[in-house]
Structure formats: structure tokens, C-alpha cells
Phi, psi and omega in degrees: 000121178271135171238123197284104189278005181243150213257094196272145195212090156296140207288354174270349170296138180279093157295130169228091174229152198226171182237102197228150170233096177080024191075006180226132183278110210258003161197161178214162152200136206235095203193167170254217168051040153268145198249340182239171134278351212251307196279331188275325163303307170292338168284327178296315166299322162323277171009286183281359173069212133318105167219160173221148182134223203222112157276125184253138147257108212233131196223144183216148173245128176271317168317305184253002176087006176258168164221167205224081171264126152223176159256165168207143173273130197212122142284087175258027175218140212296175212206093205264130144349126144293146166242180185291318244267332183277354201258332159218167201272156179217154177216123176078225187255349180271136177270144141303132149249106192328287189290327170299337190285000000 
């Protein structure tokens, strides 16, 4: 038995979705005018700013009666640059090796 497994999301259909991390709910929306799961999901992440870990996303279309849980894995929270100077010493145009000398 075959089941049609994609979730069609008409722009008059009611979405009711959330975002959650770590036990806190870090965005919701309750709307219509949506055309996708991928616009309800890119708006829930707008939402949701900077975070990092394991996400549950859970999308119910109320109109037609399905729901949608997946997760994401996401490092959404900034990330400074190394730069060389800091990661090994350096004189002149040549880096060092501490051990090599």
C-alpha cells in the first residue's frame, strides 16, 4: 500500500506552527497565506533568530487536518572568524613552528 506522503499547503489554508529548542518555544504562527511547507518553515526560522541544537518543527495545516513534525539540526548562532595571527605565531611573512625551531 502506497501513501501520498507530501503535505500540499493552499494560500487559504489555516497554519498552526511552532518551533521549539531545548524545551522553549522559540517561534509560533498562527496564519493564513502561505503557498508551502518551505515558506512556513523559512518564516518560522526568520522568527526564530539565532540559535543552536536540535529543533522540533511542527506545522498542522487546520484546514485539511494534517500535521507535519520534523526536526533541525541548526548552528544558528554567530561564529567569530579566526584570524592567522591568532592561531599561530607569526614574524615576518613566515608562521612559526614552535617545535620545528
Amino acid at each position: 500500500m502506497e501513501k501520498n506522503l507530501t503535505n500540499i499547503v493552499n494560500r487559504d489554508d489555516m497554519i498552526c506552527a511552532s518551533l521549539e529548542c531545548k524545551g522553549r518555544r522559540l517561534a509560533s504562527i498562527n496564519a493564513t497565506g502561505f503557498s508551502s511547507l518551505e515558506t512556513v518553515k523559512r518564516a518560522l526560522l526568520d522568527l526564530a533568530g539565532l540559535y543552536a541544537g536540535m529543533a522540533v518543527l511542527t506545522i498542522r495545516n487546520c484546514t485539511q487536518g494534517w500535521r507535519n513534525v520534523t526536526t533541525i539540526a541548526s548552528m544558528r548562532n554567530a561564529v567569530l572568524a579566526m584570524s592567522p595571527a591568532t592561531t599561530a605565531p607569526r614574524q615576518g611573512n613566515q608562521y612559526l613552528i614552535p617545535w620545528a625551531s
